[in-house]
N, C-alpha and C positions, 0 to 999 in steps of 0.2 A: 449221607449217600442214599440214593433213590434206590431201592429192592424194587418196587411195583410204581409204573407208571403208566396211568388212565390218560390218552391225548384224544379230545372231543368223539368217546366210545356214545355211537348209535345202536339202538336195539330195536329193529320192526316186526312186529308177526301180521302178515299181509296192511291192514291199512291203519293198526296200533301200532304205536309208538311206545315202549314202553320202557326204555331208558335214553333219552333225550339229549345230546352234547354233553356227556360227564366227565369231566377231566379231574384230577388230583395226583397224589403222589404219595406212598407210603415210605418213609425213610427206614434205613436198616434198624432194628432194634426197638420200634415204635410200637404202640398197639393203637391205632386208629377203629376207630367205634362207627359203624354206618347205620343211620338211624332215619328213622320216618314213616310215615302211618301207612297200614297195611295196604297194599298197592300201589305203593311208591315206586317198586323195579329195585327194592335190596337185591333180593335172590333172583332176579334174572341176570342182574349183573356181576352177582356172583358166579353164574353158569357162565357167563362171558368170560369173565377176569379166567376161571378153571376149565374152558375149552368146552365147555357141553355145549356151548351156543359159538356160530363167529359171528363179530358186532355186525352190523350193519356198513356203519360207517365207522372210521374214530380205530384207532389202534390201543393194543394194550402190549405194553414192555413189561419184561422180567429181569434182573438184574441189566437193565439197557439192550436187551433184546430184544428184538420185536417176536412176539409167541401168539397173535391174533390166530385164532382157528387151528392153531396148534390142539392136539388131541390129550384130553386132560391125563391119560396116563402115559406121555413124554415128559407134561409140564410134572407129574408127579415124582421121577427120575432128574429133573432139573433142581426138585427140592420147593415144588407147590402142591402141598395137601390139604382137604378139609373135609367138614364134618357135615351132615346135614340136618333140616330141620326136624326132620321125622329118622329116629333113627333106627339102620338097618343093620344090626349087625347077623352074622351067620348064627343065625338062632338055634339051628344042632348041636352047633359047637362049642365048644366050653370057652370061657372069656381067654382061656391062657390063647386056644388056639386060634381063635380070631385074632388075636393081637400078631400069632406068628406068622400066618397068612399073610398082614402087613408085611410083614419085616421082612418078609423075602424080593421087596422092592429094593431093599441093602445087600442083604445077606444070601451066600452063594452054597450055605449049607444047611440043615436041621438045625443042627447045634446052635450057630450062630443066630441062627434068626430067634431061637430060643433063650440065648443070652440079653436079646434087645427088647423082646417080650416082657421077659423079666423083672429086667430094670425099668422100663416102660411103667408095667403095671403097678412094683413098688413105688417109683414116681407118682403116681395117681392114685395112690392108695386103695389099688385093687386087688394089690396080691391074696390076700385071705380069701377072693372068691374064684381065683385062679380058675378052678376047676369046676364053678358053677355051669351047667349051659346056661346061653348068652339070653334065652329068652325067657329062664327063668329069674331074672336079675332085675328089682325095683328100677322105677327112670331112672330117679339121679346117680343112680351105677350106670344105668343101659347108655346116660349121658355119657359118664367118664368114661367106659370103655371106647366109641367112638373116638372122643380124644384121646386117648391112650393108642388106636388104631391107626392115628392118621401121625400120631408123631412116633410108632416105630418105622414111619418111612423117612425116617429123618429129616422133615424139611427145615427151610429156610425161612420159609411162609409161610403160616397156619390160615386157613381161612375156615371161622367158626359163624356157624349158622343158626343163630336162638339154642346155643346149648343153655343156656340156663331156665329156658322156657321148665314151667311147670317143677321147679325145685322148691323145696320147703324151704326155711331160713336158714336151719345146718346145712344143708346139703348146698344151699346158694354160697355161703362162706365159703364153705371147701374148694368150691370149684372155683371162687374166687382167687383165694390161696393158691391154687394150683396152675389161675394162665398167669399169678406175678413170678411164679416159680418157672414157668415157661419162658415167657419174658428175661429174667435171671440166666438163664441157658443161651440167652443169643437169639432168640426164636423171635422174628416178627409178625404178628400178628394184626390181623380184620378181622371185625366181629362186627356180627348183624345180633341187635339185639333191643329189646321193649324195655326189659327192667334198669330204668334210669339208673336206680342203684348202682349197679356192675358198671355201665358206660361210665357215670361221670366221677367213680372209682379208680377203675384201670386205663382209662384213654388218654393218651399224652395229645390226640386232636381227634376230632368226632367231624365227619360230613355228615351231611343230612339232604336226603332227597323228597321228596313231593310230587307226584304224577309223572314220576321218569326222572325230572330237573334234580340237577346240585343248588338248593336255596340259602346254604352256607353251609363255612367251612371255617374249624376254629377251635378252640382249647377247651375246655369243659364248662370254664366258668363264661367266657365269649357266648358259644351256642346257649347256655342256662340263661341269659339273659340277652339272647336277639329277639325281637317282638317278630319277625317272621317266621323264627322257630316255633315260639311259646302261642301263635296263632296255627299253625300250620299240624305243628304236634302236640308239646309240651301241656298247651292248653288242654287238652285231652285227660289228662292223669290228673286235673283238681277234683 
């Protein structure tokens, strides 16, 4: 069944074009990988897909809805949350209470949004810094916490944005670990991401874009060996 459906979504800012007739389709339970060299239109159509931009042209569905320009904290109530590439969490505040901040997008009391924090953060193996403030916390925490943020609002669809930028190789496993344990939960997942590793890991199908364009679409081992990928990106990383 279709969770998120892309129907030929345009993206303009005055005379750029900068995501171009992209269509696709994420199935419920799937983690699909969006991939392609920097200035593609990953994260602008991320901003589209979560409501910060409306397309241009081209519509985007959510569970068979139409949610085009929909404002991203309805879609986040609908059960569409995500993370960003640079990450912001409430740097005052200690990792527990940014996580409950979240949670009160569920939760109608203290208490409760403190029980989903909770489990949240032991999920993500954060709880030992519970009480750290958020900006004094290394990336690959200040990463997890993000995730940990965006799924005490319980979604449906996770839409993750170069969280694994900048992790060491512990810290890249973990987080690893952590979206197939996501995945596990029911949770479907996008992810924009560089390190091939993770993509062609965790993705049950990967799109790939190029100056706005969808230049294919396909399973990990499909996109590893299309010569328009391995020209276009792939070739990049020998």
């Amino acid at each position: 069944m279709s969770l998120l459906k892309l129907d030929r979504v345009v993206k303009n800012f005055g005379g750029l074009t900068a995501v171009a007739d992209v269509s696709f389709e994420v199935n419920k339970g799937e983690i699909v990988g969006l991939i392609g060299p920097n200035g593609a239109g990953k994260t602008t159509l991320f901003n589209v897909i979560n409501g910060f931009y409306s397309p241009t042209r081209g519509d985007v569905f959510f569970e068979e809805k139409k949610i085009s320009g929909m404002k991203p904290h309805v879609l986040c109530r609908m059960g569409m949350a995500r993370t960003f590439q640079i990450v912001k969490p409430l740097q005052r505040l200690s990792a527990l209470d940014n996580v409950i901040a979240s949670a009160f997008v569920r939760a109608k009391t203290r208490r409760k949004a403190e029980e989903i924090a909770i489990e949240v953060l032991k999920f993500t193996n954060l709880c030992e810094d519970k009480d750290v403030i958020s900006k004094s916390l290394p990336l690959g925490k200040r990463k997890r916490l993000e995730i940990a943020r965006a799924l005490a609002t319980r979604p449906k669809l996770l839409l993750l944005d170069e969280s694994f930028a900048g992790l060491n190789p512990s810290e890249l496993n973990e987080s690893i670990e952590i979206i197939r344990k996501i995945k596990g939960k029911g949770i479907t997942i996008l992810l924009i991401e560089h390190h091939m590793k993770v993509i062609m890991s965790i993705s049950d199908g990967i799109v790939v874009l190029n100056y706005g364009e969808k230049i294919a679409e396909g399973t990990p081992n499909e996109i590893g060996n299309n010569p328009l990928v391995i020209e276009a990106y792939l070739g990049e990383e020998k």
